[in-house]
C-alpha positions as CSV (number, residue, x, y, z in Angstrom):
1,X,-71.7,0.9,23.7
2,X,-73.8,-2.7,23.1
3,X,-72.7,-5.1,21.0
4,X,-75.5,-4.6,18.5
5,X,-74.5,-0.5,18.2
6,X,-71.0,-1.6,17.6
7,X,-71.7,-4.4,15.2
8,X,-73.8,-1.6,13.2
9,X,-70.5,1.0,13.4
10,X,-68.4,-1.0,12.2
11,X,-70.3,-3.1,9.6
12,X,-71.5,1.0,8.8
13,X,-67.7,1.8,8.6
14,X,-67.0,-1.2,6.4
15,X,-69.6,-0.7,4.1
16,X,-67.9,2.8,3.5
17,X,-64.3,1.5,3.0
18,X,-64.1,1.0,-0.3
19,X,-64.9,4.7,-1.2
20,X,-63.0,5.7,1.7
21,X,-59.9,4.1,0.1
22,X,-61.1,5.7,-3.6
23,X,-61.1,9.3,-2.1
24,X,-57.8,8.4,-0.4
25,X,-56.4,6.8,-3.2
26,X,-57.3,9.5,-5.4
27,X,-55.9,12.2,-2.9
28,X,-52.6,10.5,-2.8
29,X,-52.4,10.2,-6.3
30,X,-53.4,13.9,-6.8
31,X,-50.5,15.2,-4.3
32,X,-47.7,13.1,-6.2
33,X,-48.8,14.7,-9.4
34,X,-48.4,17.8,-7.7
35,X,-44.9,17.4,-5.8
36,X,-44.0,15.8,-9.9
37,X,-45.2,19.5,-11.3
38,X,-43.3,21.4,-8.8
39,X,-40.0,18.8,-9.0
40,X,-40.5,19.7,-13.1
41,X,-38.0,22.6,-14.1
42,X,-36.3,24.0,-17.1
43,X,-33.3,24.4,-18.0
44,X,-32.0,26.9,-20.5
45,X,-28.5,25.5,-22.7
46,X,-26.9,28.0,-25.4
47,X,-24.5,27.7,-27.8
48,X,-23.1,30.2,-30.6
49,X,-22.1,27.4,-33.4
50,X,-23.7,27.4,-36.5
51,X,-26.5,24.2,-36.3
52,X,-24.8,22.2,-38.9
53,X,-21.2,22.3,-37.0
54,X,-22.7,21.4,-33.8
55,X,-25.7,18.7,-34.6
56,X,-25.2,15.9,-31.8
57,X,-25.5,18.7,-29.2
58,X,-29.3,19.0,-29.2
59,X,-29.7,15.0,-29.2
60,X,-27.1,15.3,-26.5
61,X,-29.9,17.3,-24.3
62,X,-32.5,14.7,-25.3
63,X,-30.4,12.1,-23.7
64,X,-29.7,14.1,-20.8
65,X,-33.7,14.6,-20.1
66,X,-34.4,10.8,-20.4
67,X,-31.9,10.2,-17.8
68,X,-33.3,13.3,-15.4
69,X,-37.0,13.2,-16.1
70,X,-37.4,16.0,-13.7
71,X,-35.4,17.8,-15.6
72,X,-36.3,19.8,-19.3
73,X,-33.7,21.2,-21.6
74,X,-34.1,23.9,-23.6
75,X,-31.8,24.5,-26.6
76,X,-30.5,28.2,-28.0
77,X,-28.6,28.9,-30.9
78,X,-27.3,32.4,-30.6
79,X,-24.5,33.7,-33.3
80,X,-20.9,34.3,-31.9
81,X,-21.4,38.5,-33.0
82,X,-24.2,38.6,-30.9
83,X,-23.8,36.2,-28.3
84,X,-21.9,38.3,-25.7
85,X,-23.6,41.5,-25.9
86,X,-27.1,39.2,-25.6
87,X,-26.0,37.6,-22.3
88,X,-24.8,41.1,-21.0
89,X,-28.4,42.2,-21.3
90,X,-30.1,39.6,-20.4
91,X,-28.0,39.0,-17.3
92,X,-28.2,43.0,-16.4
93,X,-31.8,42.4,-15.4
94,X,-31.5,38.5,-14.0
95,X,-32.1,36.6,-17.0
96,X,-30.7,34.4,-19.4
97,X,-29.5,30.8,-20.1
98,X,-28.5,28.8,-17.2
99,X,-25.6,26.8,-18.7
100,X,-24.0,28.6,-22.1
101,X,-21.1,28.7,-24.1
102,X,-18.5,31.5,-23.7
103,X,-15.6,32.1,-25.7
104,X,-12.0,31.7,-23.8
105,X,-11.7,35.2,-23.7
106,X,-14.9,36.2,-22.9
107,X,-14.7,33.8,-19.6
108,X,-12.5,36.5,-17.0
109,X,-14.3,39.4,-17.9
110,X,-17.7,37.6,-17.2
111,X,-16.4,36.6,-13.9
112,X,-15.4,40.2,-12.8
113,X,-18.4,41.7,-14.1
114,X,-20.3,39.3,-11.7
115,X,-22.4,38.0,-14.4
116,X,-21.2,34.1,-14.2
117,X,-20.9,31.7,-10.8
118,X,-18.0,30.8,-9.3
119,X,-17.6,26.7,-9.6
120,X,-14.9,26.2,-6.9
121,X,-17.6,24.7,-4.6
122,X,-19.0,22.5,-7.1
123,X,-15.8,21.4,-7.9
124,X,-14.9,20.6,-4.2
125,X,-18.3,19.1,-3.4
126,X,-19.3,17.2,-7.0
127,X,-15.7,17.4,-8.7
128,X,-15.4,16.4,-12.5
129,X,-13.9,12.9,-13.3
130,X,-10.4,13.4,-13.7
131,X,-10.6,17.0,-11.6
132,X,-9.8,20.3,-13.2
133,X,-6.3,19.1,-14.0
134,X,-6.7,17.2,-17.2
135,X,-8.0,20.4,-18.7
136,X,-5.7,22.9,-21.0
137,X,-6.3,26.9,-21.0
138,X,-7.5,27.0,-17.1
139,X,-6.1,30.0,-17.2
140,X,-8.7,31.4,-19.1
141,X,-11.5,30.7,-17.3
142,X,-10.2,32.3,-13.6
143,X,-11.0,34.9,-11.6
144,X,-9.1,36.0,-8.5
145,X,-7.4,32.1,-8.2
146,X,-11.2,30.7,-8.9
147,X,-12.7,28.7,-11.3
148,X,-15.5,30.5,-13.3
149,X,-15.1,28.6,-16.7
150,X,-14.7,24.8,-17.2
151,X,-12.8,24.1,-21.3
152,X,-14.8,22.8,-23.1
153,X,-13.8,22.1,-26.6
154,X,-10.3,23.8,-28.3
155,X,-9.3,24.6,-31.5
156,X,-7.1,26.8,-33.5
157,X,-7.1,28.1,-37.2
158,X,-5.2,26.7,-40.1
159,X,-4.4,26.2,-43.5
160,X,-7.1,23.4,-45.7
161,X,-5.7,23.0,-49.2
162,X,-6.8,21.1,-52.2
163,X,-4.3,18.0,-52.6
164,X,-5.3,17.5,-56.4
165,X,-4.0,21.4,-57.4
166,X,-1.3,20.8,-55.8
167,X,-0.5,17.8,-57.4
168,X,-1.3,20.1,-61.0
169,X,1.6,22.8,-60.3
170,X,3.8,20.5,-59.4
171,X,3.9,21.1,-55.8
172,X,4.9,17.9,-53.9
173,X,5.5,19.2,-50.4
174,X,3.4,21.5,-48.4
175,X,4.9,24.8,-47.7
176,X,5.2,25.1,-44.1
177,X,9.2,25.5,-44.0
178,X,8.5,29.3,-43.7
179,X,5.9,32.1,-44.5
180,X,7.9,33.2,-47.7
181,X,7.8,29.6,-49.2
182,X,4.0,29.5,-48.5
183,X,3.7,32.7,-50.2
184,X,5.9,31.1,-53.5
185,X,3.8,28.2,-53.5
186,X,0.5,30.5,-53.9
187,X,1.9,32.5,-56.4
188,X,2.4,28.9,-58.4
189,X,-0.9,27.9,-57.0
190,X,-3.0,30.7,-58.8
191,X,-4.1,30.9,-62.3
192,X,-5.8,34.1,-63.2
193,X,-7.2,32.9,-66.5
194,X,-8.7,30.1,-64.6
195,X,-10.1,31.8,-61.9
196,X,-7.9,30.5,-59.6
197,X,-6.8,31.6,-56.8
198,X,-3.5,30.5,-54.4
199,X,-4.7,31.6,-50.9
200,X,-8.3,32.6,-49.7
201,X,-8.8,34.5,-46.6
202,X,-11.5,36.6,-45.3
203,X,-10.4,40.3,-45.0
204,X,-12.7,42.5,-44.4
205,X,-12.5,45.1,-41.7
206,X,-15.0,43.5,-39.2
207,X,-15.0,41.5,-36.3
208,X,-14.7,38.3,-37.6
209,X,-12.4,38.4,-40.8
210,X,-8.8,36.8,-40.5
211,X,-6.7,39.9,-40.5
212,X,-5.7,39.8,-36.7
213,X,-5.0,35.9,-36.2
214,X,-3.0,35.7,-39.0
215,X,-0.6,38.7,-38.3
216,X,-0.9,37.6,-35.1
217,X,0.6,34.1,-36.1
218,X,3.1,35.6,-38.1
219,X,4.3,38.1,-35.4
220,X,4.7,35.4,-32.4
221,X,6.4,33.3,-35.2
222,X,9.0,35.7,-35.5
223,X,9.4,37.1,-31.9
224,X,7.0,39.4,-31.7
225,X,3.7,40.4,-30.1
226,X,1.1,43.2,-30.2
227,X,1.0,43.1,-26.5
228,X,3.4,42.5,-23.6
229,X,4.1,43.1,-20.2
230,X,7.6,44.8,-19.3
231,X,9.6,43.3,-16.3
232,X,8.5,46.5,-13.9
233,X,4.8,44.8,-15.0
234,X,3.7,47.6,-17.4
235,X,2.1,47.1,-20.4
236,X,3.6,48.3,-24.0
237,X,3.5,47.3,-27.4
238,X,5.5,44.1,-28.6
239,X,6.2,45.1,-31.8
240,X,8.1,48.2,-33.0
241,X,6.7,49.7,-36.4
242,X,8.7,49.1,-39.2
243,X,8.1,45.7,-38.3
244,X,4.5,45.8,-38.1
245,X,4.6,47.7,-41.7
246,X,6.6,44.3,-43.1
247,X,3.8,42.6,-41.4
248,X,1.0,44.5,-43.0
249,X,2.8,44.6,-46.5
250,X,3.4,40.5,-46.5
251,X,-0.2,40.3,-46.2
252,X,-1.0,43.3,-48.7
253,X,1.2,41.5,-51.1
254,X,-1.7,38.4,-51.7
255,X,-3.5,41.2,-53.2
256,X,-1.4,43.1,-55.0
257,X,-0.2,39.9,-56.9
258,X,-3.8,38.7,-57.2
259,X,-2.8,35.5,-55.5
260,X,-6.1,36.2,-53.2
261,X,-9.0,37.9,-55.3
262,X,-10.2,41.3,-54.0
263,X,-13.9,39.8,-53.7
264,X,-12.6,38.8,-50.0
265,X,-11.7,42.6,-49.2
266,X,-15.5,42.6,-48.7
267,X,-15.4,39.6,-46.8
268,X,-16.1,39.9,-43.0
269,X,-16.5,36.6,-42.1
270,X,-13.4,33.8,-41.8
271,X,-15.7,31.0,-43.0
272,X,-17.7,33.4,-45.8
273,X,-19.8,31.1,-47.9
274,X,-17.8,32.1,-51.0
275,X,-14.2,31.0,-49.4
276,X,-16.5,27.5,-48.6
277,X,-17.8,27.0,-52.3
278,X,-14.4,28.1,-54.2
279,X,-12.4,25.6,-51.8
280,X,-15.0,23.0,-52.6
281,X,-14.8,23.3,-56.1
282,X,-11.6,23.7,-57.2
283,X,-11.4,27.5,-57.5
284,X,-9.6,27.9,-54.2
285,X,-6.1,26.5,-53.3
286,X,-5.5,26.8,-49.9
287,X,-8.2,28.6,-47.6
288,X,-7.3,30.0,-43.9
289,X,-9.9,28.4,-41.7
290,X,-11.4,26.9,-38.3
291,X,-11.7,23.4,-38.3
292,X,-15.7,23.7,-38.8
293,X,-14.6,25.0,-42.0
294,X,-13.1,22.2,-43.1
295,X,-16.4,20.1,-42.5
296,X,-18.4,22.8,-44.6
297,X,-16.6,22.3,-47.2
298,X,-17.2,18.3,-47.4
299,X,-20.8,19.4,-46.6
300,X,-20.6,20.8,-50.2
301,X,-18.4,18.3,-51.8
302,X,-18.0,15.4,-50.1
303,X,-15.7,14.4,-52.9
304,X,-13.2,17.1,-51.9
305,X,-9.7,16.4,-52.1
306,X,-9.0,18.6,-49.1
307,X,-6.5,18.3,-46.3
308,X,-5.4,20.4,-43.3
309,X,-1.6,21.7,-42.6
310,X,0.3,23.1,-40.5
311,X,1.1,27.1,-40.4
312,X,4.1,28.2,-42.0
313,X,7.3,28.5,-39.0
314,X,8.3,32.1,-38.9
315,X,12.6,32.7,-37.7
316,X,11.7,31.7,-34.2
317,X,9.2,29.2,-34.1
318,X,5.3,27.8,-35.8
319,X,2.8,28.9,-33.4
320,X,-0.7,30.1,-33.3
321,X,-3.8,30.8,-30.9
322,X,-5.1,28.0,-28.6
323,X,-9.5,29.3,-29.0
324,X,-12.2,27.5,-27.9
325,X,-15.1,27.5,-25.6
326,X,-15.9,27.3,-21.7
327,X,-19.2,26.1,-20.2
328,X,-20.1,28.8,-17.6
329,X,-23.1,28.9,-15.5
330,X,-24.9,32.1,-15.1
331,X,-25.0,34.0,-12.1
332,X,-29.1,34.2,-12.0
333,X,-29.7,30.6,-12.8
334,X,-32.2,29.4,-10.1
335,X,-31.2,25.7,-10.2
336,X,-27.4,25.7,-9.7
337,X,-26.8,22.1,-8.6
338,X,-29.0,20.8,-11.9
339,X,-26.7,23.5,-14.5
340,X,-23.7,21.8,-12.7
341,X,-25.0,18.2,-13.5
342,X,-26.1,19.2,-17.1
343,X,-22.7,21.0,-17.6
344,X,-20.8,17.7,-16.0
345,X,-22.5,15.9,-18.8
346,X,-21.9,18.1,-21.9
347,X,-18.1,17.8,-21.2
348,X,-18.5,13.9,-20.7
349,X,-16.4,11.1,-22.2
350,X,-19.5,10.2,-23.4
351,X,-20.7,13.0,-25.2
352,X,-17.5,14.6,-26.3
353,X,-17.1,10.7,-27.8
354,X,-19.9,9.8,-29.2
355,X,-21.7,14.1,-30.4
356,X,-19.4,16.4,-30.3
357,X,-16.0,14.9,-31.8
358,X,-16.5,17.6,-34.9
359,X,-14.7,19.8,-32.6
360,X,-11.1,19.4,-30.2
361,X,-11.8,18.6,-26.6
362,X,-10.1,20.5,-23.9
363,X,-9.6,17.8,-22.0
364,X,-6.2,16.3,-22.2
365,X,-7.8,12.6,-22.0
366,X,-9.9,13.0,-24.7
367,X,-7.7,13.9,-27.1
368,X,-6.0,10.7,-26.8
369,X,-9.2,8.4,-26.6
370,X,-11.2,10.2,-29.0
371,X,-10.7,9.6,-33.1
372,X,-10.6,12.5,-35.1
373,X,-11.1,12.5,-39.1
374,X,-7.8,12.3,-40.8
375,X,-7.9,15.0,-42.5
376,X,-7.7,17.1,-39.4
377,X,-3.8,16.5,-39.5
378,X,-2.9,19.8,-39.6
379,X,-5.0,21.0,-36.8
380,X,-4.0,17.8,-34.7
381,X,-0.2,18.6,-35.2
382,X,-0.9,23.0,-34.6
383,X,-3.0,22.4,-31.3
384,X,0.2,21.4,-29.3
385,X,2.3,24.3,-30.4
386,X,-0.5,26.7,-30.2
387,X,-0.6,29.7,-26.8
388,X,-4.1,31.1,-25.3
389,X,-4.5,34.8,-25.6
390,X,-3.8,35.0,-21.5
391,X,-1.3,37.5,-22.1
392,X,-3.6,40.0,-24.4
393,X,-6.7,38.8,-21.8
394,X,-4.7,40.1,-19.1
395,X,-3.9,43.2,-20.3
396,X,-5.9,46.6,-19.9
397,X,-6.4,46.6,-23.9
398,X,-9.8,44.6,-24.5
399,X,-9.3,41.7,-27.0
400,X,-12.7,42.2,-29.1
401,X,-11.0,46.3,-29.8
402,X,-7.2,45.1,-30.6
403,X,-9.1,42.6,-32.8
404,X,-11.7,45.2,-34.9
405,X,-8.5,47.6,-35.0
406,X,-6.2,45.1,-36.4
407,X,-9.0,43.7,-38.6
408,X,-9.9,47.1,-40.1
409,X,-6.3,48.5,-40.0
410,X,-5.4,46.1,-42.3
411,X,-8.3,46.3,-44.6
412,X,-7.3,49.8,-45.0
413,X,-4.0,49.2,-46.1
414,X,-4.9,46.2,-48.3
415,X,-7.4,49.1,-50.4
416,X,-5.1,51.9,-50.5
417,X,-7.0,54.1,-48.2
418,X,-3.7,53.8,-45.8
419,X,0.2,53.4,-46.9
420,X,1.0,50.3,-44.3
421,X,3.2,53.0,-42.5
422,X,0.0,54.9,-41.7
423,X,-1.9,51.5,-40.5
424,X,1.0,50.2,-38.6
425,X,0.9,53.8,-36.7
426,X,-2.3,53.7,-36.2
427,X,-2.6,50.2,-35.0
428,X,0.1,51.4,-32.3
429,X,-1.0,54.3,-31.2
430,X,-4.5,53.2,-30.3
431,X,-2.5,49.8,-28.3
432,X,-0.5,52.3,-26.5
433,X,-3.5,54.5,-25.5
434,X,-6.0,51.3,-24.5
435,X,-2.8,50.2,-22.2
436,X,-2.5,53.6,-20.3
437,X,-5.9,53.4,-19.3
């Protein structure tokens, strides 16, 4: 080539560069927008709380997209009646949230069914903080020696009671030396004329009424227990009849007396919007509830004078039922490692600190560092002497059917359609044919 055909080339070539370089530049710029869109995914979180009980968790998400900008949340509310039958289907034909809330009991039975993953490699390869060991009610959440359910938060149920009519009968001491005291102190509690009542409780015959966690308390307090395994490692009742009549009866008595208004025999939910309102207005004395409960009512009078105590001690012991929540992952979740990250930071220091301290961590750390409202006392001083339903989980029997039996047993005997003998015998009978199976 001459020298005067070169100098045209490349003066040609250079005269081209600059849109050269645009329709490069643009190219480039057009294939990192399009790795960005593909690197973009979505991730489904769910929780069964009512909104008001759980409001930092949604902001908690936020946060957690600002720090992953790859990454979008996407938050679901779905009710605790519905939530487990929901998953079930959606899971049955792949779908579903990818990171969710299951109840402690719910957690095993997910696992067998295959519907949840299994987080022992995630906790080998990308372990939590302070490992799996600073967590309570692991039990709960394994499957054949696996992990399938990392705690999440704990509670139990207890007794919130108004300070100011205590103060009005006279009452200086809260009841908790024994259920028969408690059961005084209503009677002196209530005030018919008044429209006020000693002890409110939701009991109904569904699913969620307070029935079964009660009698349960009030069984394990005095030795008992619906369900237990026999040395040869059969399963039988706990609890002989006649004893489970006297159960049913104590219970019966609230109503008889009209220390508990028959308005809740209707009642089929623990935290029933009319137990709420009559606790935060006076009419109410003492009210069995979850600790959410306890913030509803300051919802609807912050001026409350409203405290939480202990359960009363039965002839053995005071005891009742370590609940709560796991985060599990499900099983069809296309994005494993992200639902691990995202479930890493839900159960943070940070975020169990700073958006979710309205409920009890399950993390043995965080219930030191973390500083609860005082007037979660009672909850504070139950959680330590409360058991998990591992022994009931474990057992042939399904909790969610011991629980609607109990619930609706009970109901029947509290209205007269059964003598407690005939509920008591009933309640048995089914326990014993559920644990042959």
């Amino acid at each position: 080539m001459s020298a005067n055909r070169q100098d045209r080339s490349v003066h040609a070539t250079s005269k081209n560069l600059p849109r050269l370089l645009t329709v490069t530049l643009v190219t480039a710029l057009l294939l990192v927008t399009s790795i960005g869109h593909a690197q973009q995914v979505t991730l489904v979180f769910r929780q069964n709380d009512p909104p008001e009980t759980a409001k930092g968790l949604e902001t908690a998400l936020e946060e957690f997209t600002t720090n992953n900008p790859n990454v979008k949340v996407k938050y679901e509310i779905v009710p605790w009646k519905d939530a487990l039958q929901q998953f079930i289907r959606e899971t049955a034909v792949g779908a579903g949230p990818d990171v969710l809330m299951s109840a402690f009991v719910w957690t095993r039975d997910l696992a067998k069914a295959g519907r949840v993953l299994n987080l022992d490699p995630f906790l080998k390869n990308d372990p939590l903080p302070r490992g799996i060991e600073d967590f309570i009610a692991v039990d709960l959440g394994l499957y054949s020696d696996s992990v399938y359910g990392i705690p999440w938060t704990t509670d139990t149920i207890t007794m919130v009671y108004r300070k100011d009519l205590f103060e009005a009968a006279g009452i200086k001491t809260y009841p908790d030396d024994s259920w028969a005291s408690f059961q005084d102190a209503a009677r002196k509690l209530t005030r018919p004329r008044d429209k006020q009542y000693g002890f409110a409780f939701a009991a109904g015959s569904g699913f969620q009424c307070g029935s079964d966690f009660l009698s349960d308390y009030y069984l394990w307090s005095n030795g008992y227990t619906y369900i237990e395994q026999a040395p040869d490692g059969s399963w039988r009742p706990g609890v002989d009849v006649n004893t489970l009549a006297e159960t049913i009866r104590y219970f019966k008595r609230f109503f008889d007396e009209k220390i508990t208004p028959d308005s809740l025999l209707a009642s089929e939910d623990l935290h029933d919007p009319q137990i709420i309102s009559a606790l935060s207005n006076g009419q109410y004395a003492v009210a069995f509830l979850a600790p959410y409960g306890i913030e509803a009512v300051l919802k609807a009078n912050p001026k409350a004078p409203i405290w939480s105590a202990q359960l009363p001690a039965g002839k053995v012991r005071r005891i009742s039922h370590l609940g709560g929540r796991t985060l599990v992952i499900n099983k069809h979740t296309k994005h494993p490692e992200l639902a691990w990250k995202l479930l890493k930071w839900m159960s943070s220091d940070y975020v169990m600190g700073k958006y979710y301290s309205q409920q009890f961590s399950a993390q043995k750390t965080q219930l030191k560092i973390i500083k609860y409202p005082s007037y979660y006392e009672g909850y504070v001083k139950m959680i330590p002497q409360a058991q998990t339903y591992y022994t009931y989980v474990m057992s042939p029997m399904r909790v969610a059917t011991k629980r609607e039996l109990v619930n609706r047993e009970f109901n029947a005997a509290y209205t007269g359609v059964k003598s407690v003998e005939e509920a008591a015998r009933t309640i048995l009978e089914k326990i014993r044919a559920d644990l042959r199976k």
